[in-house]
C-alpha positions in Angstrom: 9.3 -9.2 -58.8 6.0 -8.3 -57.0 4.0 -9.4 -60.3 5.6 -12.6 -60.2 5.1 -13.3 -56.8 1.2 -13.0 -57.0 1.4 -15.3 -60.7 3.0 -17.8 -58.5 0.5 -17.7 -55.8 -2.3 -18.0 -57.8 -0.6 -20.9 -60.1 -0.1 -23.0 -56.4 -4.0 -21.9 -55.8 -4.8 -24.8 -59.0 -3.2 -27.8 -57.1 -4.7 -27.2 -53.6 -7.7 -28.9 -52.5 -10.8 -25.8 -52.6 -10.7 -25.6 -48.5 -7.1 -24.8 -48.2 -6.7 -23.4 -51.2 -9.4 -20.8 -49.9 -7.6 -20.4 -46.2 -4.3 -19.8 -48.0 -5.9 -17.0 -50.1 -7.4 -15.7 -46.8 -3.5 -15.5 -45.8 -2.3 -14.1 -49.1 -4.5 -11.2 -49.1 -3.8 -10.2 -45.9 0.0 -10.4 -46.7 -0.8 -8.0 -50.0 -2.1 -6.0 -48.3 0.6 -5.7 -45.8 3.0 -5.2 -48.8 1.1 -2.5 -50.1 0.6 -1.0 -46.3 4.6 -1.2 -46.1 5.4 0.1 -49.9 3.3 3.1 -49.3 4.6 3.6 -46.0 7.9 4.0 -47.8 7.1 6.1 -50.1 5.3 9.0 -47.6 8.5 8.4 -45.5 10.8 9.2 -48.4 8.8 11.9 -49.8 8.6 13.8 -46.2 12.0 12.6 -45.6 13.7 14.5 -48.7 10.8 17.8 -48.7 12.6 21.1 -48.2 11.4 22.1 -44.6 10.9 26.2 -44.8 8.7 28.5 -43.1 5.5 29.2 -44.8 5.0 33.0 -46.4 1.4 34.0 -45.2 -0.2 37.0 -46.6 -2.5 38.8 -43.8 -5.3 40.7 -44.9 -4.9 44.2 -43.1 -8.2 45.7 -42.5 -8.7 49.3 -43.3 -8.2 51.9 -42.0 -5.0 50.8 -40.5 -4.5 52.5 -36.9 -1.0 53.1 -35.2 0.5 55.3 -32.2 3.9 54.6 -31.3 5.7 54.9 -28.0 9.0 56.4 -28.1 10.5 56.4 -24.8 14.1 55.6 -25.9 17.8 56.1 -23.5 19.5 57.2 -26.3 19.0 60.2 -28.9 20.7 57.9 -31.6 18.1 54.7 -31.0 15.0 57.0 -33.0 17.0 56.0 -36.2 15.9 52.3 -35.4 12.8 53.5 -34.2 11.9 55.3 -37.5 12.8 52.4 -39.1 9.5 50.6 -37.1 7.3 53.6 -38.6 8.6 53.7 -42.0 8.4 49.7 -42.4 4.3 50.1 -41.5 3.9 52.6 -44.2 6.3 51.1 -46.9 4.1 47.7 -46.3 0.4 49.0 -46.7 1.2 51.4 -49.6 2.4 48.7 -51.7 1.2 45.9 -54.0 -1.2 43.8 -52.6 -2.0 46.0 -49.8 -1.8 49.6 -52.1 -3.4 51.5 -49.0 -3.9 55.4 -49.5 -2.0 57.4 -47.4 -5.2 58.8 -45.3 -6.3 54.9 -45.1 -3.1 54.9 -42.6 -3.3 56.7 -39.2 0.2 56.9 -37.2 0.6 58.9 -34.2 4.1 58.6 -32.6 4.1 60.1 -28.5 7.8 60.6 -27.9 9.0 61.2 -23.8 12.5 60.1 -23.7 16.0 61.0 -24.3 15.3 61.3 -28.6 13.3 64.5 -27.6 16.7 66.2 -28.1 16.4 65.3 -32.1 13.3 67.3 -32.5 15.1 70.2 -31.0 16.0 73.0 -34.0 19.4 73.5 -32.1 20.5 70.0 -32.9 19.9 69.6 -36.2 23.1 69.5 -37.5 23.7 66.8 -34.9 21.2 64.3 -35.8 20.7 65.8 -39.6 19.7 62.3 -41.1 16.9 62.0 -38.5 15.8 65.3 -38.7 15.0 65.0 -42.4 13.1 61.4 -42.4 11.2 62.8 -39.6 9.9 65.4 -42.1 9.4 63.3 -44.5 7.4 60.9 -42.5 5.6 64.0 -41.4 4.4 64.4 -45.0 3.3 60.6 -44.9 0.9 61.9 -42.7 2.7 60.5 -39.5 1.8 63.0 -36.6 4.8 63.7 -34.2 3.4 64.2 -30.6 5.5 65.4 -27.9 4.7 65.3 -24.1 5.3 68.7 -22.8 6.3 67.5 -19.5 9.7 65.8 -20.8 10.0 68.9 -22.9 9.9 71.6 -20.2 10.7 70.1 -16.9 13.4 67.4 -18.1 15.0 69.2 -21.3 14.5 72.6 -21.0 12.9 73.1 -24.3 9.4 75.0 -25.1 7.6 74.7 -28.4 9.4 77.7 -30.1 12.5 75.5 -29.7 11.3 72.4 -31.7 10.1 71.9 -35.3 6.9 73.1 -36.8 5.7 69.6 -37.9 5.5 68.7 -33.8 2.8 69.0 -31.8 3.1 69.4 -28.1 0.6 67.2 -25.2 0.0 67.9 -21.8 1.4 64.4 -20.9 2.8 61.5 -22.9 1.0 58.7 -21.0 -2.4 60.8 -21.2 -1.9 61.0 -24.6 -1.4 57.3 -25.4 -3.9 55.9 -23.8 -6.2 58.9 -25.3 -5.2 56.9 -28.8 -5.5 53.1 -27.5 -9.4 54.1 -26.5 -9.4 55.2 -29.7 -8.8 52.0 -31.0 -5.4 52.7 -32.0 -2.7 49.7 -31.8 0.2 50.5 -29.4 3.7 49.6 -30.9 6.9 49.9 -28.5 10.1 50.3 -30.7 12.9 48.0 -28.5 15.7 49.1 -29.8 18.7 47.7 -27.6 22.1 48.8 -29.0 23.2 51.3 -31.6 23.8 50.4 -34.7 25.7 52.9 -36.7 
């Protein structure tokens, strides 16, 4: 149809005397080019129109080595299963393909001063069992457990001899974290807002 419309314009362009014939051009290639302003108009409109709309995957290049402490100042004992779930996602990430990070290319330091203070106690391991062992095994990840002595003592009754041997005790959790954030160390706040079990 196009095709035949510009054969028929230029045929008509024959019988025309030369100064209309060149002022009618003047208007045809300005309508031609309208067409082909409105056929590709069209065609970006339908091809945005019908794209699948998704987000964008975007692969960060983590610089090494990869620094961590954690805050855990949680109201519940059963909220550090969530919260572990924040540490173990950081190490699961960088020791895997295309990261592949070494474990001692990965520093986490996790300062606990709340209510899960009562998990790291010996007594209550059978309790909180299931925590007790992937805190151990995040322990052998390298993740070192701080715990400030003043929520230990003064708020839970507890003393070192009555927590596990992986933990470390500090004079005061606060001190302690920003001790690590002047150490460059990025601080990460587990929110964990209901129990999920």
């Amino acid at each position: 149809m196009f095709v035949g419309i510009l054969f028929k314009l230029k045929s008509e362009d024959k019988h025309m005397p030369a100064r209309q014939a060149e002022a009618t051009r003047k208007v045809r290639s300005r309508d031609v080019a309208l067409l082909y302003k409105v056929i590709l108009t069209f065609f970006i409109f339908f091809a945005f129109g019908f794209a699948k709309e998704e987000a964008k995957f975007v692969q960060t290049e983590y610089k090494k080595p990869f620094r961590v402490v954690y805050e855990l100042f949680l109201d519940h004992p059963e909220k550090l299963r969530v919260a572990l779930g924040w540490i173990s996602n950081v190490i699961f990430v960088l020791t895997h393909p295309p990261y592949n990070f070494n474990l001692e290319e990965i520093d986490i330091v996790v300062v606990s001063h709340g209510r899960e203070i009562e998990v790291f106690a010996k007594e209550n391991r059978g309790k909180y069992q299931d925590m007790v062992e992937r805190l151990e095994s995040l322990s052998q990840y390298g993740v070192k457990f701080k715990l400030c002595r003043i929520a230990l003592t003064q708020l839970y009754g507890y003393s070192e001899k009555d927590v596990y041997p992986f933990v470390e005790t500090v004079p005061s959790a606060i001190t302690e974290i920003a001790h690590w954030q002047q150490m460059g160390y990025a601080l990460l706040i587990p929110m964990v807002f209901e129990i999920r079990r």
